[in-house]
C-alpha positions in Angstrom: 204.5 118.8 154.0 200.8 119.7 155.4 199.2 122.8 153.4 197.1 124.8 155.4 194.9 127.6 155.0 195.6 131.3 155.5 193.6 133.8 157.3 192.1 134.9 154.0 191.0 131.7 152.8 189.8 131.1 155.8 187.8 134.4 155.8 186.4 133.9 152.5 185.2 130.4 153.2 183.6 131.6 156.7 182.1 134.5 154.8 180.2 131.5 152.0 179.3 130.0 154.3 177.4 132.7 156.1 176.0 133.8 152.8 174.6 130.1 152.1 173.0 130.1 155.5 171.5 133.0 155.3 169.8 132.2 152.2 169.0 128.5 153.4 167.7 130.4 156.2 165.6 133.0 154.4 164.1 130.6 152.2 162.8 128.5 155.4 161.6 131.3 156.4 159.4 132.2 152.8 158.2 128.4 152.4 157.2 128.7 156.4 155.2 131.5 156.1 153.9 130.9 152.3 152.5 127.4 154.0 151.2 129.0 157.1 149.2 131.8 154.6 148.0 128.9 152.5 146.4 127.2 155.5 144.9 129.5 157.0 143.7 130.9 153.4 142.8 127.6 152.4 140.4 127.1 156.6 139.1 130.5 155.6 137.6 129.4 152.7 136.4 125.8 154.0 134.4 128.0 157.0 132.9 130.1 154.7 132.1 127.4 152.3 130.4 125.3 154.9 128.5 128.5 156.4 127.2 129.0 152.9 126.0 125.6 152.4 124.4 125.7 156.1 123.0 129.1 155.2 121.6 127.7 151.9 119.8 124.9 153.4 118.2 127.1 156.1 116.9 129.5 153.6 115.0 127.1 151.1 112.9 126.0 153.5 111.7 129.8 154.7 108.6 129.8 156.0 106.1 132.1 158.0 107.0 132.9 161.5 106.0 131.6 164.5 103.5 134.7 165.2 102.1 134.8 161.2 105.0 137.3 159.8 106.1 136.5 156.3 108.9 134.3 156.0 111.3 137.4 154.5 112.0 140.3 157.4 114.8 141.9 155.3 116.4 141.8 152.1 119.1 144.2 151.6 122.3 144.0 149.8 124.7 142.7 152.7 121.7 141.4 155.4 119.0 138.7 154.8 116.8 138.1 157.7 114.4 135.0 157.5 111.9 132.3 159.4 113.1 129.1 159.1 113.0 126.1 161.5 116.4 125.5 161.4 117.0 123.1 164.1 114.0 120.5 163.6 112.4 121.3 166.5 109.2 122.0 165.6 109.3 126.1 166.3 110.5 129.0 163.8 113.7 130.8 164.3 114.5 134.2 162.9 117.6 133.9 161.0 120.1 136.8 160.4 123.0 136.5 157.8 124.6 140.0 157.4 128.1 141.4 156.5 130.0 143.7 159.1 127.8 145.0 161.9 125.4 147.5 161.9 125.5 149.8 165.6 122.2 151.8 166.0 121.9 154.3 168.9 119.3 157.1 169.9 120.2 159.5 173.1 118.2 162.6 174.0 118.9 165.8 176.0 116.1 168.6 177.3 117.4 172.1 177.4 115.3 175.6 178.3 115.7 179.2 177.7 113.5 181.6 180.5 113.9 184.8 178.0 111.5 186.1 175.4 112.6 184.8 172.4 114.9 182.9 173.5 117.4 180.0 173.0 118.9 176.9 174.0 121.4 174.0 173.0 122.5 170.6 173.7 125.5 169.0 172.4 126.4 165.4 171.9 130.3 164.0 171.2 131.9 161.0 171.5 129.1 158.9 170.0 131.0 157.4 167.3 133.0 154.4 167.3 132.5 153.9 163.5 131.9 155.7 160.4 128.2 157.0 160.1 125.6 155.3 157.5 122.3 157.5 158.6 121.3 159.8 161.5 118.2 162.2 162.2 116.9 163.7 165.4 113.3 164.5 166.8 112.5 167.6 168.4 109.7 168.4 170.6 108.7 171.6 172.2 106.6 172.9 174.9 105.7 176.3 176.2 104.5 179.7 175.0 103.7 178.4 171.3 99.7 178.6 171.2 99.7 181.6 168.4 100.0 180.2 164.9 102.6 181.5 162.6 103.9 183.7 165.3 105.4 181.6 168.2 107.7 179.0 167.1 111.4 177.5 167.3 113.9 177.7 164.5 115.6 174.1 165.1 119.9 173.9 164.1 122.4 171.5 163.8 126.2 173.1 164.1 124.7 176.2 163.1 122.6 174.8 159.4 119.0 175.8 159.7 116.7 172.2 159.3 113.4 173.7 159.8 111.0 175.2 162.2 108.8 173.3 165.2 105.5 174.2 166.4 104.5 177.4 163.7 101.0 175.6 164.2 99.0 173.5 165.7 100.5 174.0 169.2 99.1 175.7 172.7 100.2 177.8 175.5 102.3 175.8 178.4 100.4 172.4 177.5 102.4 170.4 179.9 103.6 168.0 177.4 105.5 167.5 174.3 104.2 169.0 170.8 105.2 170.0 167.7 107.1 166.6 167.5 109.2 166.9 164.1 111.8 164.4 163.0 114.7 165.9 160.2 117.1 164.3 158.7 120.7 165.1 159.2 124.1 164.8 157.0 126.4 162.1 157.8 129.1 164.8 157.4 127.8 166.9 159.8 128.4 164.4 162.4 131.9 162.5 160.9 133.3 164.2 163.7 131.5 163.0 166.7 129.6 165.8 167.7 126.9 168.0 166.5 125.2 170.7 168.3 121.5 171.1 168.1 119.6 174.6 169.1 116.3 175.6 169.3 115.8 179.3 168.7 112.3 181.0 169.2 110.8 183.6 167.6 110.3 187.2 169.3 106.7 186.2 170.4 107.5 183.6 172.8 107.7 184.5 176.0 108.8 183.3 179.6 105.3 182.4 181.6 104.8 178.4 181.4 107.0 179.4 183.7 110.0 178.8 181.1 110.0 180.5 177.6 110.4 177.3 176.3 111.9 173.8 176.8 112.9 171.7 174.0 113.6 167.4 173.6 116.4 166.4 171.2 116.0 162.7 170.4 119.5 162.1 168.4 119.4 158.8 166.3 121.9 157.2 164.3 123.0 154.4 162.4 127.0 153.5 162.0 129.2 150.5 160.7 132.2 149.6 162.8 135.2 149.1 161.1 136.7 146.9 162.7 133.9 144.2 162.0 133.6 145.1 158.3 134.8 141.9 156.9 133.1 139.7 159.0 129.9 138.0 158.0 128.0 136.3 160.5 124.4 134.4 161.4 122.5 135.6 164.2 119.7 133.1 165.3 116.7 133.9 168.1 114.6 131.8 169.1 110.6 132.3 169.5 109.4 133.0 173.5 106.2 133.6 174.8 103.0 133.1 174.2 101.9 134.7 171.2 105.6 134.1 170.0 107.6 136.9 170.5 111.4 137.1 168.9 113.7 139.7 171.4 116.7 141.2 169.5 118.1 141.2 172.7 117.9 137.2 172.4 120.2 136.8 169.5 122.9 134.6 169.1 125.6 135.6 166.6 128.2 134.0 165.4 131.2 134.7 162.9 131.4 132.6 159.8 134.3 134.5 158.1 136.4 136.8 158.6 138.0 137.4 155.6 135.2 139.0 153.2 136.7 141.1 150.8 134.3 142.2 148.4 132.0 145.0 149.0 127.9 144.5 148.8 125.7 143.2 146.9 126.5 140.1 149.0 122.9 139.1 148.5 120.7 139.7 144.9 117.1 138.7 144.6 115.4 137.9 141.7 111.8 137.4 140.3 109.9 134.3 139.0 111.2 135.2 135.7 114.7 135.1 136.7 114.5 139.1 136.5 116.6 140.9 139.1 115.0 142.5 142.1 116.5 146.0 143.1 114.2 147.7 145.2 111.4 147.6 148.0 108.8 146.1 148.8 109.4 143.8 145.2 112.0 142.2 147.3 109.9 141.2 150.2 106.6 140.0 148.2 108.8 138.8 145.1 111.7 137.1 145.4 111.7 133.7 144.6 115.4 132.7 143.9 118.6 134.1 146.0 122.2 134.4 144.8 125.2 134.5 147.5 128.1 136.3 146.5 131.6 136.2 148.9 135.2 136.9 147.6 137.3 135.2 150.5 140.8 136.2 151.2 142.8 136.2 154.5 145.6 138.7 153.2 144.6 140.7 149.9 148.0 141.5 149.6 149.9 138.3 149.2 149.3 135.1 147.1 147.3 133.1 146.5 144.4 134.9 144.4 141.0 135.5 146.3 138.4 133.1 146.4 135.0 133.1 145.2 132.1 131.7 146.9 128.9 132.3 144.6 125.8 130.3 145.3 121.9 130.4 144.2 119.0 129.1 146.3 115.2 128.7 145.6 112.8 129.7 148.6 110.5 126.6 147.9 107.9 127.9 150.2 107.3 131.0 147.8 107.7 129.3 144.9 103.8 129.1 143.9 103.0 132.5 145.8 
């Protein structure tokens, strides 16, 4: 007599089944993706190992520019900018190594007021496309402003007084700019991409240049863009001209990493005496040995740990300085 099964047992066994390939399949799935991580985790690491030991090579042999600068430009906590003939061939690049990327920007407006005592405004929005470090503006006048103490402009930004322009030292309808006054302004007053500046005169001023007054906003700032911030890259120009010249606009950058996770110090200076270097112009005139700092990770929240790249070099050119 032939047994056979019955719709339940043959349920239940379809139903194990399913359960032991879904698991077989799930873990397939883990150990691909847990592999995949570790690769690219583990090619992270190897580029920014090998940019370090490039970088490291390039800096011990620092050396005076091409047209007679000193062979440090900058040494701040997450950029390094050095001389350094890095390709053998017989001229000086600049070398950039910096962490994230920096946007600077300056735009200016004009604005007039034809009233005695007047005002006037500009605004500026949609400047931002990261999160401000540092920004300041310079304001010029011109027009009735020849009587000390009494004829001057109030300047504001979004309506916070930062100081008065031309209260002396200024003439009558002078045809050019005067008075020219840089203040500094809060990041937070500009976190929201746009800030209004006004320049308000005082009662004296009046409308016969043939204006009351006309005012220049310069508007500078300085931002980091987000969606660099973990990147740390080498910029390299090359001299031109004759003297040697080095154009920003000539740079060449290229992206070691892009898996930094820790914040600055990326770079620390130190003296002769081994003694850490914190501020300006020490940095410049004393450094003499360089540590490189990088925590490495491609996913900081999964496995495996993050990975650290730390690395001290000697500028030999400034050793006996």
């Amino acid at each position: 007599m032939t047994k056979s099964f019955t719709l339940v047992e043959t349920l239940i066994a379809i139903f194990i089944f399913f359960v032991i390939m879904v698991g077989l399949s799930s873990s397939l799935v883990w150990l691909y993706r847990t592999h995949s991580y570790a690769w690219q985790q583990a090619l992270a690491v190897d580029e920014a190992r090998r940019g370090i030991e490039t970088m490291v090579k390039e800096i011990r042999e620092a050396k005076q520019a091409d047209n007679g600068a000193y062979p440090i430009e900058l040494a701040n906590d997450k950029e390094f900018i050095f001389y350094s003939d890095i390709d053998h061939d017989g001229k000086t690049e600049r070398v950039r190594y910096f962490l994230g990327q920096t946007n600077s920007q300056t735009v200016s407006q004009e604005c007039q007021t034809f009233l005695k005592g007047g005002s006037c405004s500009v605004d500026f929005s949609n400047f931002l496309q990261g999160i401000p470090v540092s920004a300041q503006v310079q304001v010029s006048l011109q027009g009735d402003f020849g009587w000390n103490n009494r004829e001057y402009a109030d300047i504001y930004a979004d309506g916070q007084l930062l100081g008065r322009v031309c209260r002396t030292g200024c003439s009558d309808c002078p045809g050019s700019w005067e008075g020219t006054t840089v203040f500094d302004i809060s990041t937070t007053t500009i976190a929201d991409n746009d800030v209004s500046f006004l320049a308000d005169a005082s009662s004296r001023v009046d409308p016969f240049c043939p204006y009351a007054m006309e005012a220049n906003f310069e508007f500078s700032f300085t931002e980091n863009l987000q969606d660099q911030a973990h990147q740390f890259k080498k910029g390299v120009i090359e001299p031109v001209g004759d003297p040697p010249a080095y154009p920003t606009e000539n740079e060449k950058i290229t992206v070691l990493t892009s898996y930094v996770r820790n914040a600055p110090p990326i770079f620390e200076y130190f003296d002769q005496n081994g003694d850490r270097i914190t501020g300006y112009p020490a940095r410049l005139s004393d450094t003499k040995l360089m540590k490189v700092y990088l925590i490495v990770n491609v996913d900081p929240n999964r496995p495996p740990n993050e990975f650290e790249i730390e690395s001290y070099v000697q500028l030999r050119n400034l050793k006996e300085e």
